[in-house]
C-alpha positions in Angstrom: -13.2 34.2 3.6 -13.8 33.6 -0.2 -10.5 31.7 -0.5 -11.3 29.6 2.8 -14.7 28.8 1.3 -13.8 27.3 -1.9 -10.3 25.7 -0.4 -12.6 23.8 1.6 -15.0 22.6 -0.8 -12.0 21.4 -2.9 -12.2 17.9 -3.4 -8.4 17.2 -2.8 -8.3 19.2 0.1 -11.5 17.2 1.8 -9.8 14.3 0.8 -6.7 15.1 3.2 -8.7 16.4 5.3 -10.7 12.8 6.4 -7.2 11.1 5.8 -6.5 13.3 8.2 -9.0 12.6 10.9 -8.7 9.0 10.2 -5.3 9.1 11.1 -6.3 10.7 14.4 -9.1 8.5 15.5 -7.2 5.5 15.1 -4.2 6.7 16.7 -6.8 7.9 19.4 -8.1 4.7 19.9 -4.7 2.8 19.8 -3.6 5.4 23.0 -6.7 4.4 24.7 -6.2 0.6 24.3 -2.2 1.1 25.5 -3.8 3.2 28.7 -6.3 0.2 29.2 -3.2 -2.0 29.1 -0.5 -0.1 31.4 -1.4 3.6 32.0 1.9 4.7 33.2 3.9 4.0 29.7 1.1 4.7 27.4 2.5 8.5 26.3 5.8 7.0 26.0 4.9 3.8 23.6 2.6 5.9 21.6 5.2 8.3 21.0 7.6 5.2 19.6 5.2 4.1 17.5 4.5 7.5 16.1 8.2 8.6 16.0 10.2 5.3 15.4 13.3 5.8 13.4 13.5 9.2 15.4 13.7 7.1 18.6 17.3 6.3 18.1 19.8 7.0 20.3 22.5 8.7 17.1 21.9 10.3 14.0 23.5 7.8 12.0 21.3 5.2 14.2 18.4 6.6 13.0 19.5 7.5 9.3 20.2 3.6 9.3 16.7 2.9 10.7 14.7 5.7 8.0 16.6 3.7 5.6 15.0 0.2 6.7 11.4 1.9 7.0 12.1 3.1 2.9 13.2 -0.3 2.0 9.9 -1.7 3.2 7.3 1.2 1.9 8.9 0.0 -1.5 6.6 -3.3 -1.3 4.1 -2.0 0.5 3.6 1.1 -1.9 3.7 -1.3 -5.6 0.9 -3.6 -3.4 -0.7 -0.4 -2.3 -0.7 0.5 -5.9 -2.1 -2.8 -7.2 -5.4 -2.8 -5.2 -5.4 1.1 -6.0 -5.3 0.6 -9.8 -7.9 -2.3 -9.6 -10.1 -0.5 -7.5 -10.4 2.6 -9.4 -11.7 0.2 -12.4 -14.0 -1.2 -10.0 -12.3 -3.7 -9.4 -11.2 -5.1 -5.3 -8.1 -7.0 -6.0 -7.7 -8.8 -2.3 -5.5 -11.1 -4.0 -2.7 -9.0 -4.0 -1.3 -10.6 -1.4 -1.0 -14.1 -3.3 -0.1 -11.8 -6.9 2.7 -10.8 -4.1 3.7 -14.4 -3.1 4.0 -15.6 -6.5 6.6 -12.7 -7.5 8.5 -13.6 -4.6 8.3 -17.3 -6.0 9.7 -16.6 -9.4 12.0 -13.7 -9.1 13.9 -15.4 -5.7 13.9 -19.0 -7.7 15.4 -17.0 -10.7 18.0 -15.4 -8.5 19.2 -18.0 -6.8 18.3 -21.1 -8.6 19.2 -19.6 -12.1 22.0 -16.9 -11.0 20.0 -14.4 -13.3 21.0 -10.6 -13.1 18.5 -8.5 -11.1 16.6 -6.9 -13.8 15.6 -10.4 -15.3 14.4 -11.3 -11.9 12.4 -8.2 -11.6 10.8 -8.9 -14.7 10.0 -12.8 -14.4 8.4 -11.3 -10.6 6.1 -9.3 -12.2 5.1 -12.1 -14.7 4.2 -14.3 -11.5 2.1 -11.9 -10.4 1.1 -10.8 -13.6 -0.4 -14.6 -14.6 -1.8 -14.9 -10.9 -4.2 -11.7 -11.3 -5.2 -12.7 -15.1 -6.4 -16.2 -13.2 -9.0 -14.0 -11.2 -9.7 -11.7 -14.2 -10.3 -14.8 -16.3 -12.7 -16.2 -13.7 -14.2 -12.7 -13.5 -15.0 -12.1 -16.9 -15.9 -15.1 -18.5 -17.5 -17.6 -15.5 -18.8 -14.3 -13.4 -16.8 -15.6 -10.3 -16.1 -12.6 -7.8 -12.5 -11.8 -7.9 -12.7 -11.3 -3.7 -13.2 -14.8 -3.3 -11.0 -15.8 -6.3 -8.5 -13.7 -4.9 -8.6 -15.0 -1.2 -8.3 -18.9 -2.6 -5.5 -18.0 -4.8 -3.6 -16.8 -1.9 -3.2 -19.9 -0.3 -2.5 -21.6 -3.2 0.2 -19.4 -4.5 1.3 -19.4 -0.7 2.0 -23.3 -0.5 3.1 -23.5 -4.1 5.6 -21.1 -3.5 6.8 -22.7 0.0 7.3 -26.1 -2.3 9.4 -24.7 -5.2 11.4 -22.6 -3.1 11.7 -25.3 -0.4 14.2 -26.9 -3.2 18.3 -27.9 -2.8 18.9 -25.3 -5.1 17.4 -22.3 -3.1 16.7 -23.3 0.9 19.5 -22.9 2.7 19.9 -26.8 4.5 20.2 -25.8 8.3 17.2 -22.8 8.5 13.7 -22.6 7.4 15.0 -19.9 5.1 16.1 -19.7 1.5 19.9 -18.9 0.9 21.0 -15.4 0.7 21.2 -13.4 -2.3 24.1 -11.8 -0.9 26.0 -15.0 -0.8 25.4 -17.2 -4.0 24.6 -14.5 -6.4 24.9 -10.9 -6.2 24.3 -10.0 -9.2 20.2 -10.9 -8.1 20.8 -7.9 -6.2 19.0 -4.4 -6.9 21.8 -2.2 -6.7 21.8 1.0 -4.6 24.0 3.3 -7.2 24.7 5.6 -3.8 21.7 5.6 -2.4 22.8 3.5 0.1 25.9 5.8 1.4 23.1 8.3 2.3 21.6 6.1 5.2 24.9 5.4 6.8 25.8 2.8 4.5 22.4 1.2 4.5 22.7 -2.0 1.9 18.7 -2.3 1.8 18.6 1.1 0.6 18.3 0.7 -2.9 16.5 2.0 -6.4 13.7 0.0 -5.2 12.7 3.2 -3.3 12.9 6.1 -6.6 11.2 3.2 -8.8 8.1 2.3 -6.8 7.8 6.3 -6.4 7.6 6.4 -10.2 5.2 3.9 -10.6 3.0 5.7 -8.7 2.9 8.5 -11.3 2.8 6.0 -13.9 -0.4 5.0 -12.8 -1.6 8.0 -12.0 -1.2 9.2 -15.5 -2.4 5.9 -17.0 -5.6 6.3 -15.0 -5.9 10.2 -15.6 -4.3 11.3 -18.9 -4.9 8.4 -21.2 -7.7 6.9 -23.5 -6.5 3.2 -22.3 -6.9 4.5 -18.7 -10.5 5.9 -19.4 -11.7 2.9 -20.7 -10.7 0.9 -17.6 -12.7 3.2 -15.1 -15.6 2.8 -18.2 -15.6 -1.0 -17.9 -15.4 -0.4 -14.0 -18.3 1.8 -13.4 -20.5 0.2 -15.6 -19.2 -3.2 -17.6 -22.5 -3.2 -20.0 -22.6 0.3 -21.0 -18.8 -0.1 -22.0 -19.4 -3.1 -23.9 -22.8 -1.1 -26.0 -20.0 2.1 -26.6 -18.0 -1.1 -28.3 -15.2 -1.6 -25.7 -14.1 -5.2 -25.2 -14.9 -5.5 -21.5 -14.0 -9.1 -20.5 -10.0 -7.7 -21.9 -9.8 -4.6 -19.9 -10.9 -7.0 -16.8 -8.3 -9.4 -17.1 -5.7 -6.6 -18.2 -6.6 -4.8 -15.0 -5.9 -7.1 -12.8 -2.7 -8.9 -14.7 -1.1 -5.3 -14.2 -2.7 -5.1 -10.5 -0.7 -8.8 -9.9 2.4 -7.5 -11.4 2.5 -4.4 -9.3 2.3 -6.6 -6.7 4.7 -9.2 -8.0 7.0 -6.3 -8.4 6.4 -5.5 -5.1 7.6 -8.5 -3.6 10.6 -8.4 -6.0 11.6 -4.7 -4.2 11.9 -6.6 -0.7 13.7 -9.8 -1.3 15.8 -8.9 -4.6 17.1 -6.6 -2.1 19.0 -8.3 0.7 16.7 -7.1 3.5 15.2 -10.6 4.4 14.6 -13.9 3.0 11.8 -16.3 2.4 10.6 -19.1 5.3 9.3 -22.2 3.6 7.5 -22.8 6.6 5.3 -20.2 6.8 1.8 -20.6 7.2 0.4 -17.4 7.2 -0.4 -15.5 4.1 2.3 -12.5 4.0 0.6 -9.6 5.4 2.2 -6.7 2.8 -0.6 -7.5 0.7 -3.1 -6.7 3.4 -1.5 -3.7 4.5 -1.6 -2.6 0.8 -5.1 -1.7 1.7 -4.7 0.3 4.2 -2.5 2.5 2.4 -4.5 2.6 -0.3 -7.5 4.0 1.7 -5.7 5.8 3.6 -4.2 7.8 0.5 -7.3 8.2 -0.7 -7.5 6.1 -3.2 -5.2 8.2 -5.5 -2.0 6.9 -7.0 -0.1 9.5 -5.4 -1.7 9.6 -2.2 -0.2 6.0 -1.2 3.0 7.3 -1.8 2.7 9.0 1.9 0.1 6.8 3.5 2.4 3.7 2.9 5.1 5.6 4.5 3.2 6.3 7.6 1.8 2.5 8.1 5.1 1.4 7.5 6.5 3.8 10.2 3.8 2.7 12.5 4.5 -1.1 12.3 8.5 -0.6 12.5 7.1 2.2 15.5 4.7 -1.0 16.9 7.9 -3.2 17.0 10.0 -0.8 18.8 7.8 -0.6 22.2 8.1 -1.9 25.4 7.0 -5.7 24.2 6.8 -7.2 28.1 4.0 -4.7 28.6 2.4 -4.3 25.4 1.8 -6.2 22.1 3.7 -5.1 19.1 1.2 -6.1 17.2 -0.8 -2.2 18.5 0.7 -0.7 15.7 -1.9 -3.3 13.4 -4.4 -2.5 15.5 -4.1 0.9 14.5 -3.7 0.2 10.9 -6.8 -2.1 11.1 -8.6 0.9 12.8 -7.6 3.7 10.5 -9.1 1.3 7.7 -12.6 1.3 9.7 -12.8 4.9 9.6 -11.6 5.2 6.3 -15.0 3.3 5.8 -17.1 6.6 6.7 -15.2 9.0 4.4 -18.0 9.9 2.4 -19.3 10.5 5.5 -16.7 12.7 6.9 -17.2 14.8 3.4 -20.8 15.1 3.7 -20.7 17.0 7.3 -18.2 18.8 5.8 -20.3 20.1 3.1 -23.4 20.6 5.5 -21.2 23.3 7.4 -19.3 24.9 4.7 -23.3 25.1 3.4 -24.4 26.4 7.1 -21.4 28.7 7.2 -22.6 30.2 3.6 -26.0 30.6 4.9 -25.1 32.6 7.7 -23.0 34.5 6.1 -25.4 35.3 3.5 -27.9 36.3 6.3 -25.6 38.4 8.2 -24.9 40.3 4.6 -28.6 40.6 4.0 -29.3 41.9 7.6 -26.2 44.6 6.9 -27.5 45.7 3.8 -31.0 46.3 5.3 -29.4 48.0 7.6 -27.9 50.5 5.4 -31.1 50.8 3.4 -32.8 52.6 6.5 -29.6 54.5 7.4 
């Protein structure tokens, strides 16, 4: 009983645990609204969403499809990490979505424009997102300008610059709204798979995107944890004055945050394209919604480094799920739904802990009672 006691008033474990129940009320919610929809295919659609790669009709169908889901948690989990690092310095970097836009910008214009190898494009992606966040952070520290709404303007802007400069001779291809393909003018922009591939039935998405974006993730979480640079990050987070009286330079760990928050991101969008899986439409006019979905993860995995390694997974799994159901009876847009709810709930975490804490303290009362009680008990005996 001991063991169960203080296992539940772990902090890691009540952390799961709302995850957890998160999870389940927005899946709970997402069955109702499919049984509101069409009753009769509800269980089954659910079941796709939840299952999706598993939904294939052969193994090597579905080792193919696990392989596409991994080569998208690879962007979602660097932006996940971007608004994860930011926000544990206080920090809500909702321009990771642009940071994202702009590393697809200069690493795809670098690749195909410039024939550059793939590492050179990796690095000049996280430079565009790099410069993007220290825009916000600028604005932050020195004109007091809150990086939310920083962040949401820059989106847009990166979003139409990068439509223009990619919208060039040298990368659109002339007959789609699409920009050429890697895999055609320069394959050396590729990230290469070094076998990886060969394990998802010869998967050419699946690449060291997947192991890097992994490691970053512990990166950051030892950054954040083990290091004196990490420390005074969350110090200028919690409480900007009080760092700058204990003679830290404030306004710099600001902008550094979120220059390494946009080249997360940047990096991010670098893992996607660099990769063969899909190319850029110059004529989109909606801002990319990886960036968004970066929060959810990072809630989700609550707010830890390491937790958004498995949260992006899962809403990744969900939307390619959402886009495998029935889509003349229901939306395949459910699967954001879902997302979007499991975000509202993540909302009431603390919450979640503190009822947990009132009955592990209810639990210990009674206990205590019933051994009081027992004792009397053997006092008259």
């Amino acid at each position: 009983m001991n063991e169960k006691k203080s296992l539940l008033k772990n902090p890691s474990v009540q952390a799961i645990l709302t995850s957890l129940l998160c999870v389940v009320l927005g899946l709970f919610i997402g069955y109702i609204v499919l049984l509101i929809i069409n009753p009769s295919g509800a269980g089954k659609a659910i079941q796709t969403i939840l299952m999706n790669f598993m939904m294939r009709s052969s193994p090597a169908a579905r080792l193919k499809a696990l392989g596409n889901t991994l080569a998208k948690t690879a962007p979602l989990l660097m932006c996940a990490l971007s608004i994860c690092f930011c926000y544990k310095v206080g920090l809500f970097n909702i321009g990771a979505a642009g940071q994202y836009e702009m590393g697809a910008c200069l690493g795809l214009y670098a690749a195909i424009a410039l024939k550059m190898p793939w590492y050179v494009c990796l690095i000049l992606a996280a430079i565009g997102g790099a410069l993007l966040g220290a825009i916000t952070g600028f604005l932050k520290a020195y004109r007091n300008v809150n990086e939310v709404i920083s962040g949401i303007m820059l989106n847009w802007i990166a979003l139409y610059v990068t439509n223009t400069i990619l919208s060039g001779e040298k990368t659109k291809d002339i007959a789609s709204p699409y920009t050429l393909k890697l895999s055609s003018v320069n394959k050396g922009g590729l990230i290469p798979s070094f076998g990886l591939d060969k394990l998802f039935s010869n998967n050419s998405t699946v690449t060291i995107a997947i192991p890097f974006a992994v490691v970053a993730a512990i990166i950051i979480w030892i950054i954040l944890s083990k290091t004196k640079f990490g420390y005074e990050l969350k110090a200028t987070g919690y409480n900007k004055q009080a760092a700058k009286y204990a003679g830290m330079r404030e306004n710099r760990n600001i902008i550094v945050t979120l220059a390494i928050g946009g080249a997360l991101a940047g990096i991010g969008a670098a893992f996607l394209f660099l990769t063969g899986y899909q190319e850029w439409s110059v004529t989109q006019s909606s801002v990319p919604s990886m960036g968004f979905n970066g929060i959810a993860a990072t809630f989700l995995g609550g707010l830890h480094p390491l937790g958004t390694i498995l949260s992006s997974f899962f809403i990744q799994n969900i939307t390619d799920g959402g886009a495998l159901i029935d889509k003349s009876i229901y939306p395949s847009q459910i699967s954001d739904l879902i997302s979007a709810l499991i975000i509202y709930f993540c909302g009431f975490v603390l919450f979640f802990k503190l009822q947990i804490n009132k009955f592990i303290a209810k639990k210990e009362e009674r206990n205590k009672a019933k051994e009081i009680m027992a004792a009397e008990g053997g006092d008259k005996k």
